[in-house]
Backbone as JSON, one array per atom type, in Angstrom:
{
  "sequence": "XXXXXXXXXXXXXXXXXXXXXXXXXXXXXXXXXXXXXXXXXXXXXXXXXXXXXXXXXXXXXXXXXXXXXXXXXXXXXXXXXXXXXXXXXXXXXXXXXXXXXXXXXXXXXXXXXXXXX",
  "N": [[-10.74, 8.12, -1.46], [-8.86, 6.8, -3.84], [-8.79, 7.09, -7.14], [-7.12, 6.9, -10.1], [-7.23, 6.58, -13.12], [-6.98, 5.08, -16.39], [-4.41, 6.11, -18.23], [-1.99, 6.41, -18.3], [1.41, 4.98, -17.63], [2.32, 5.87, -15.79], [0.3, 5.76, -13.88], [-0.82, 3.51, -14.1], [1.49, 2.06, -12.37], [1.05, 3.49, -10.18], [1.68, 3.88, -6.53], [-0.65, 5.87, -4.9], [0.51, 8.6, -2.6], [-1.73, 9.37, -1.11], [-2.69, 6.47, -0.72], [-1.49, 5.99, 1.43], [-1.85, 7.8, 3.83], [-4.51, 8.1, 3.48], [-4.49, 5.53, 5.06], [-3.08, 5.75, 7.02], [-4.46, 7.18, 8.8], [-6.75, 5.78, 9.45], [-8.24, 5.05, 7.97], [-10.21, 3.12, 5.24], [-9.51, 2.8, 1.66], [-10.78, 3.56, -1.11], [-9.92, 2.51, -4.14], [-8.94, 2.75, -7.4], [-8.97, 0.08, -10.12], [-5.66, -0.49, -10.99], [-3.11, -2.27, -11.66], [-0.74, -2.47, -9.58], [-1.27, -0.8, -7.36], [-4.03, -2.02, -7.14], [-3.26, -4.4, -6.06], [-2.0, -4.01, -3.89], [-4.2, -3.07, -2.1], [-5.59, -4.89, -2.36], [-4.25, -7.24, -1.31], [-3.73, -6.74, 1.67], [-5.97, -5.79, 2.27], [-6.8, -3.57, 2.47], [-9.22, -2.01, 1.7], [-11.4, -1.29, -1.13], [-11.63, -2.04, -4.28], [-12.71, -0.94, -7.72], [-13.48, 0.07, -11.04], [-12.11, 2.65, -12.35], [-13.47, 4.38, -14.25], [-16.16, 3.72, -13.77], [-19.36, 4.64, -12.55], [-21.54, 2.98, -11.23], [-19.94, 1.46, -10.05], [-18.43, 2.77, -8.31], [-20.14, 4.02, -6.66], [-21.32, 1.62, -5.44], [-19.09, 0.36, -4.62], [-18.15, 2.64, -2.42], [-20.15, 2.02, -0.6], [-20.37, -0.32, 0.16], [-17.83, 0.23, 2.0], [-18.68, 1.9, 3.89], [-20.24, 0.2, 5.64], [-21.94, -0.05, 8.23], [-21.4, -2.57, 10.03], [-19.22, -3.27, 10.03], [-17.11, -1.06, 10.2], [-15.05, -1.04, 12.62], [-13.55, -2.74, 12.0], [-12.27, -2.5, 9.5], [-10.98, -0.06, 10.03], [-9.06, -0.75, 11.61], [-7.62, -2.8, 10.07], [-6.96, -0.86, 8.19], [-5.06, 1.08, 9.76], [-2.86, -0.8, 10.61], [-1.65, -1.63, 8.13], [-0.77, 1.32, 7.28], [1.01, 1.31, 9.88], [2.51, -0.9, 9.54], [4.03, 0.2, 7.21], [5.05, 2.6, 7.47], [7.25, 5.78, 7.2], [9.17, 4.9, 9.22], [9.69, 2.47, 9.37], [10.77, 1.68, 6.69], [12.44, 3.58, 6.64], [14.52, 2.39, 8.36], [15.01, 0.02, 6.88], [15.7, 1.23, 4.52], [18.21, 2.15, 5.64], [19.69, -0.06, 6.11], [20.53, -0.96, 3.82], [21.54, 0.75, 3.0], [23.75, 0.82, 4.48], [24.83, -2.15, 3.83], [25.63, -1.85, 0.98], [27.83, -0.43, 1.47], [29.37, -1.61, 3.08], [32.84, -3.54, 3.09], [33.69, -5.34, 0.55], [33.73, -8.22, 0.32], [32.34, -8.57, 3.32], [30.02, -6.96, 2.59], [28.71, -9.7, 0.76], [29.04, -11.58, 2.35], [27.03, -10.66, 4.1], [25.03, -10.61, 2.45], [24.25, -13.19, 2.23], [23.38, -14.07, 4.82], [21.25, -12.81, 4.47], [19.66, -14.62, 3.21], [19.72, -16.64, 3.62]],
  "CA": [[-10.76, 7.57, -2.81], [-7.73, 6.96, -5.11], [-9.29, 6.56, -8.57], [-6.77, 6.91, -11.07], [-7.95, 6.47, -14.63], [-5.55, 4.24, -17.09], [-4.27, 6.89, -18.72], [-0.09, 6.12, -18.83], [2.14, 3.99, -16.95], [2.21, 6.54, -14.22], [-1.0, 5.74, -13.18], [-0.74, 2.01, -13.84], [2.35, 1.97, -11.61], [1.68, 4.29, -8.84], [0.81, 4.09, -5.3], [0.1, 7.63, -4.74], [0.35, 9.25, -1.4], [-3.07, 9.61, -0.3], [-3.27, 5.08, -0.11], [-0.72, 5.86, 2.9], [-2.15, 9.32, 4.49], [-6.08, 7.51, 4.61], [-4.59, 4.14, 5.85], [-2.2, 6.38, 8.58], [-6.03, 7.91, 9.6], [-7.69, 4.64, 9.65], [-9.61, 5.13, 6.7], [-9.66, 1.96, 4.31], [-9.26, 3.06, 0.7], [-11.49, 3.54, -2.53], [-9.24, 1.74, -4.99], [-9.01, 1.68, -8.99], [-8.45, -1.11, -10.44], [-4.54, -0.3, -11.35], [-2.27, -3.09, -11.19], [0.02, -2.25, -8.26], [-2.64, -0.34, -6.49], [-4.83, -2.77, -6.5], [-3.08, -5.64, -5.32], [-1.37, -3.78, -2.22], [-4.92, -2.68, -1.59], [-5.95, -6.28, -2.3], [-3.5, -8.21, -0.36], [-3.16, -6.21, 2.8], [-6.83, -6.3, 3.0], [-7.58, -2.87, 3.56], [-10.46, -1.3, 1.01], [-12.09, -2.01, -2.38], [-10.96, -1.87, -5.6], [-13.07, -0.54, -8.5], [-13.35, 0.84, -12.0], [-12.44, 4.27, -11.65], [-14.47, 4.96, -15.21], [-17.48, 2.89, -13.35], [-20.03, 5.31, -11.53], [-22.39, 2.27, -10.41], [-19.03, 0.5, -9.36], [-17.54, 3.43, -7.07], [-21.12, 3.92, -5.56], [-21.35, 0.06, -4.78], [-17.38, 0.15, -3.46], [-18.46, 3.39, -1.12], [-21.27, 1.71, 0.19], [-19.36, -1.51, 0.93], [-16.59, 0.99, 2.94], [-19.28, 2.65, 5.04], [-21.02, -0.59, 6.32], [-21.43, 0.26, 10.11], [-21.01, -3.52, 10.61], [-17.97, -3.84, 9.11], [-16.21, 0.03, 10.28], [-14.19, -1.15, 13.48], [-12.37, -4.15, 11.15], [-11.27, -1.87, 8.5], [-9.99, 0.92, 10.69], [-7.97, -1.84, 12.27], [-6.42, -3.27, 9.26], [-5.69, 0.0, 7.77], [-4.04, 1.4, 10.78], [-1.82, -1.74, 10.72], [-0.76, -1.43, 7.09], [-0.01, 2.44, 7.63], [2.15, 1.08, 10.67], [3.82, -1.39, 8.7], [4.54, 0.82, 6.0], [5.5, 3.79, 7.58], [8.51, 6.0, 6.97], [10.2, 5.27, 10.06], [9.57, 1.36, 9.06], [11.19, 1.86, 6.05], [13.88, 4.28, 7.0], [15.34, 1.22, 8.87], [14.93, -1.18, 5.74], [16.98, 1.81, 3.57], [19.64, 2.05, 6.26], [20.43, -1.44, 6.46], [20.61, -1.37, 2.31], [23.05, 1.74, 2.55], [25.25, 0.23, 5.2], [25.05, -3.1, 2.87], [26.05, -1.46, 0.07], [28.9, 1.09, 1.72], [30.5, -2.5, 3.78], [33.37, -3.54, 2.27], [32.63, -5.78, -0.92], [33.32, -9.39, 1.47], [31.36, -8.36, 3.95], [28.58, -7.33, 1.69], [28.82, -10.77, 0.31], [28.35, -12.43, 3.71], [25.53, -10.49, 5.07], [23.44, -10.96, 2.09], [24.17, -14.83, 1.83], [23.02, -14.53, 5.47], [20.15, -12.85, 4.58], [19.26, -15.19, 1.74], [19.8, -18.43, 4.45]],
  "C": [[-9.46, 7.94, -3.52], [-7.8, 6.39, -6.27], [-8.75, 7.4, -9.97], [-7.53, 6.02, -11.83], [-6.5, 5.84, -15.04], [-4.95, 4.92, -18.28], [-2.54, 7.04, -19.03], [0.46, 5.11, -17.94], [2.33, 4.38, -15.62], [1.44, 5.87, -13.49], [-0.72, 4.32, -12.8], [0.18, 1.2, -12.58], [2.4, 2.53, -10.19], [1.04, 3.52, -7.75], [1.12, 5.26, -4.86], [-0.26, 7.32, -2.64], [-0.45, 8.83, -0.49], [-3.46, 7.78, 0.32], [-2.42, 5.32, 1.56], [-1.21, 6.79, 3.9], [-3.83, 8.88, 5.1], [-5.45, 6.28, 5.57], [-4.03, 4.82, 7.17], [-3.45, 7.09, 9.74], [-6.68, 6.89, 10.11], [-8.64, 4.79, 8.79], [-9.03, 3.92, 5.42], [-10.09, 3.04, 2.43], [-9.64, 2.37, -0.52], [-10.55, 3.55, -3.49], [-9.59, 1.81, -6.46], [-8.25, 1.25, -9.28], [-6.79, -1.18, -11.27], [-3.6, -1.57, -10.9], [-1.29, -3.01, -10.15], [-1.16, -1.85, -7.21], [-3.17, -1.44, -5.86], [-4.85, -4.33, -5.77], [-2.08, -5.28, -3.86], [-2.46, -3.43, -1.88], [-6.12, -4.35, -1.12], [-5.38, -7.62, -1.17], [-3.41, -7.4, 0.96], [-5.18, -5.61, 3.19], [-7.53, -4.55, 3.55], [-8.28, -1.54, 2.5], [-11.1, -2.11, 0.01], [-11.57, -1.42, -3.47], [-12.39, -2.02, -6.98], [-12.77, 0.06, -9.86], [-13.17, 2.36, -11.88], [-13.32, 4.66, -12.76], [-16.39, 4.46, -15.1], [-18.55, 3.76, -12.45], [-20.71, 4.27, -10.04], [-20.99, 1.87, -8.99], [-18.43, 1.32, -8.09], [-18.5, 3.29, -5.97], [-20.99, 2.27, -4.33], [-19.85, -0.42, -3.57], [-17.73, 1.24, -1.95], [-19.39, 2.74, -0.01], [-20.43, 0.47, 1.31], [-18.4, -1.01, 2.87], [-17.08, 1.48, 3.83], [-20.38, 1.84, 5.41], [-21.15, -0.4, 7.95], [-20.94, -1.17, 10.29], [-19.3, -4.03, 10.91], [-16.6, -2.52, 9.23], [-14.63, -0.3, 11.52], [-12.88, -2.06, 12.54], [-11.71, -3.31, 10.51], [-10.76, -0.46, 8.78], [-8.74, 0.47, 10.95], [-6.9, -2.4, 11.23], [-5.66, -1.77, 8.42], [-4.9, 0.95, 8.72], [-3.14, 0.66, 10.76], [-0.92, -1.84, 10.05], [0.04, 0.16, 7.45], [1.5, 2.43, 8.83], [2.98, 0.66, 10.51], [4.57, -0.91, 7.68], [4.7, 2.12, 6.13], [6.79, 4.11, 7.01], [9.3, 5.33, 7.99], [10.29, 3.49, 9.67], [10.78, 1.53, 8.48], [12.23, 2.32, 5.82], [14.67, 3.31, 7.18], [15.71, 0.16, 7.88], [16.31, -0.25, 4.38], [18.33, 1.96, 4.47], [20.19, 1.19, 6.49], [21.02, -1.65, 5.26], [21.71, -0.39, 2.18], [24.13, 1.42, 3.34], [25.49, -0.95, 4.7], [26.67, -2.36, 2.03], [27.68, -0.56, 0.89], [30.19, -0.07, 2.65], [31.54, -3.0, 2.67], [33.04, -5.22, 1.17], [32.98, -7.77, 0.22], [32.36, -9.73, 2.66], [30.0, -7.95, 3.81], [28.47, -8.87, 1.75], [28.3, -11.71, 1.38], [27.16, -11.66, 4.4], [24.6, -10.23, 4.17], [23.35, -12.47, 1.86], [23.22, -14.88, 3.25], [21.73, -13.82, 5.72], [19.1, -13.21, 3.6], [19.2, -16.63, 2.76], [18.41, -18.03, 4.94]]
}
């Protein structure tokens, strides 16, 4: 469960930690309803998204998450996101952006036109 409360912009804005640490386990992820949160938890398909000030609503989301029918699927998709969104993913996505940035300013220029074609 990652049930921030709407309590500053922090909250509203984050994706903490723990959505990457259950999905890297295979555990799909108890969601509140935070605008970022809940649409990478929404689009990628891998938990439920709730009120975090909702008791009925978390119960009803847990229950959902621990359907036996339904446990193999959402191991599967959140193993997949955790894979796609690892560090080492990512690493590769910032080292392409710092050797961008560090080419000289023409050659920038052409290898983001050609990654804009």
């Amino acid at each position: 469960m990652t049930l921030l409360q709407d309590t500053c912009l922090n909250h509203r804005l984050a994706l903490p930690n723990k959505l990457f640490e259950y999905t890297a386990a295979g555990v799909p992820v108890l969601a509140s309803d935070m605008p970022v949160l809940a649409k990478v938890v929404r689009a990628a398909r891998i938990g439920e998204v709730v009120s975090a000030d909702d008791p009925v609503a978390i119960a009803a989301g847990l229950r959902l998450l621990t359907e036996p029918a339904g446990v193999a699927e959402r191991t599967r998709r959140a193993r997949a996101f955790a894979h796609t969104n690892s560090w080492s993913s990512e690493a590769q996505i910032l080292a392409r952006v710092y050797t961008d940035l560090a080419a000289p300013h023409d050659v920038r220029a052409t290898a983001v036109a050609m990654r804009c074609a």
